[in-house]
C-alpha positions, 0 to 999 in steps of 0.5 A: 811929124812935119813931112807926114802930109808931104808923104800923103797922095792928092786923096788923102790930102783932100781927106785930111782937109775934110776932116779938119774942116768937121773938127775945127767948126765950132771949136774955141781953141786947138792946141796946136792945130798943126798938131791935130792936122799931122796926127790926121795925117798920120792916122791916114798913112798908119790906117790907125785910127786916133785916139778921142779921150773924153774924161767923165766924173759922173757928179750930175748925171742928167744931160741937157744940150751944154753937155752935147757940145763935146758929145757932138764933136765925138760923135764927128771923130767917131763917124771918121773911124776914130776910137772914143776912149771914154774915161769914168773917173771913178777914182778922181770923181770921189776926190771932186774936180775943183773947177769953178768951185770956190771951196772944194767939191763934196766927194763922191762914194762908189755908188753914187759913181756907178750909179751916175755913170749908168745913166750917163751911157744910157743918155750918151747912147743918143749922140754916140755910138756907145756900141764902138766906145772903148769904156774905161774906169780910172780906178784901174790904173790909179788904185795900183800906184803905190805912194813912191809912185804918187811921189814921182808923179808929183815931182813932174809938176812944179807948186808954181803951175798949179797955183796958175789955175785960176780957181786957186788963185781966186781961192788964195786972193779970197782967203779960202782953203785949198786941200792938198788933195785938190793939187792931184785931180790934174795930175791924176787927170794928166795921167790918165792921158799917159796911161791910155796914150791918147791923141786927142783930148776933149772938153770945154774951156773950162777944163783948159787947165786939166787937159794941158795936163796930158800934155805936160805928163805924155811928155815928161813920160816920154809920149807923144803929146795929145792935141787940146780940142776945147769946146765953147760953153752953151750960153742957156735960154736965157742968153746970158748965163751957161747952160745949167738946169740949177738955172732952169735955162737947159733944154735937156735930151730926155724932154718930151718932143713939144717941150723940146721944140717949145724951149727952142723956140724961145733961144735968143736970135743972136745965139741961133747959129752957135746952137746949131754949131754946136749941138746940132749934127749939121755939117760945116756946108749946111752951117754955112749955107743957113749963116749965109741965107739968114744974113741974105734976108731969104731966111727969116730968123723965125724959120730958122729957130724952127728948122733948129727946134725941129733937128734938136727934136729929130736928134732925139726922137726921130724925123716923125716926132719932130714933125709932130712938134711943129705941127703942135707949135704952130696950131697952138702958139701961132694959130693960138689954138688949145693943145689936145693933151693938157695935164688934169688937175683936181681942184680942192679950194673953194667952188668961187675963188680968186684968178690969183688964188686958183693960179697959185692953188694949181701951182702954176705960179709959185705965189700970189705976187708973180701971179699978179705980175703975170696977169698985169703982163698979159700972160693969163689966159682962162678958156683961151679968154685974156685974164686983164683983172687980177681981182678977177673971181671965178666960179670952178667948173669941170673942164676950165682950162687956165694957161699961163705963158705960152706953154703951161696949160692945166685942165681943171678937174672939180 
């Protein structure tokens, strides 16, 4: 495949060097990026499309912007005229992919499978094309191998290279079991690669392991070898930790437009052009340009992270509700004026209760302690007044509006 970009005209050398320039933005790693550019290369040639595998075992359905990393880049091989093979694990899913997991993963039962993977299309149809994705269930080749081929296919792996993964060898150092079934779900993994004679597999640095397995069963199988596209994991809200909703630092697509946008306003400045990197549909140009304008100073950090709230929420609900968003945004939290829609709450306590009481009653605040730190940091407001006395008492009335934050506003209801 060396002389394949020699066989290319002027055109089609441009083209190679476009696409590579859409992939590689944002990329952690390609394994081996000469690679990836020769089978662009020989796409163009062959005017055959290249094969994207993206491997799915649909345990937590809910899709938040973490998971739109690897979406997005499928999306761009996608918009390229490349194939999106998505792989449900319906077979490997009920074995549980051991990464990151210091003991092993509860197994699914078919149900929970179909059910999950349905809402997984359904939220994927916001970033992917799913019209022009070629859908596949691991079920089908897997259930088929009989145990003399289960054996055969463990005999290309050796014990060694699976204990280099490091959520064995940290499990091992700890003392902690491994099943054997947990050595198949690479290989199961690898195979599916072979089955399907993929070109490209995706997924993020944490799924380094499983997907050099492709690469390693392809080979001993005879096939050409699939190039390794791994993905960056989203730092949340929070800065620090990956995008998680157990850690309630996500921003998740099916949000409401305001909630959407309010939350990205809250990203961390130093993490701004990694968001827009990674889960934005901006291209290599536009990313540049707005890194560019930002370091110049002509771009203020704040605008910057409301142009970015403002495309994550015209990604998921349209240009006319993004605008909405901002609007919103700005009269409320820049202006300090009281939104128009607020959730009605009906209040039950006493007609004369305590500020710290009310907070806790209308489960704004979880208890009586992180409601006297809210107060004692300014975060209370009742009817747009700044609440500064935590012994404060007050008489309910139909209408009071409490706010906590900059984004929680409740509307008492007597």
């Amino acid at each position: 495949m060396s002389n394949v970009m020699e066989q290319l005209n002027q055109e089609q050398q441009t083209e190679v060097k476009r696409q590579m320039a859409i992939y590689s933005q944002g990329v952690q790693e390609i394994i081996p990026t000469e690679e990836l550019k020769n089978k662009i290369a020989k796409s163009l040639l062959e005017n055959k499309p290249l094969k994207i595998k993206l491997g799915l075992d649909p345990s937590a359905p809910d899709v938040h912007l973490g998971h739109t990393v690897v979406l997005n880049k499928m999306r761009q091989f996608q918009e390229n005229g490349h194939v999106i093979q998505l792989i449900i694990g319906d077979f490997t899913g009920k074995i549980g992919d051991p990464t990151g997991k210091s003991v092993a993963r509860k197994q699914l039962t078919d149900e929970e499978v179909q059910h999950n993977a349905k809402t997984y299309f359904e939220q994927f149809a916001k970033v992917i094309d799913m019209d022009k994705v070629e859908l596949h269930y691991n079920s089908k080749w897997l259930s088929e191998l009989n145990f003399e081929d289960v054996i055969q296919l463990a005999g290309k792996i050796t014990v060694a290279r699976l204990l280099e993964r490091d959520d064995f060898e940290e499990r091992i150092a700890l003392g902690k079991p491994i099943s054997l079934h947990e050595f198949f779900y690479p290989l199961m993994q690898g195979y599916d690669s072979v089955v399907l004679e993929s070109d490209i597999e995706l997924g993020g640095t944490d799924q380094h392991f499983n997907i050099l397995m492709g690469r390693h069963f392809q080979e001993k199988f005879g096939k050409e070898k699939q190039v390794a596209l791994l993905m960056p994991l989203l730092e949340g809200l929070d800065g620090v930790e990956k995008m998680s909703k157990s850690k309630k630092n996500y921003i998740g697509i099916d949000e409401s437009p305001q909630e959407m946008y309010g939350k990205a306003m809250s990203i961390p400045d130093e993490l701004m052009m990694k968001y827009f990197e990674l889960i934005t549909d901006f291209t290599p140009v536009q990313i540049q340009f707005t890194k560019e304008q930002l370091k110049s100073g002509e771009l203020h950090p704040r605008d910057a992270k409301m142009l970015l709230g403002k495309t994550i929420v015209r990604m998921y609900h349209g240009q006319e509700e993004a605008e909405k968003a901002e609007n919103h945004f700005v009269s409320v939290f820049q202006q300090g004026a009281i939104p128009e829609a607020i959730p009605v709450l009906e209040w039950k306590g006493d007609m004369k209760t305590s500020i710290i009481d009310l907070l806790v009653g209308l489960q704004m605040l979880g208890s009586k302690s992180e409601a006297r730190r809210m107060i004692e940091n300014n975060g209370v407001k009742v009817n747009g007044n700044k609440v500064e006395n935590p012994q404060l008492h007050l008489v309910i009335t139909d209408g009071l509006i409490v706010q906590v934050g900059k984004r929680k506003f409740v509307k008492v209801k007597v």
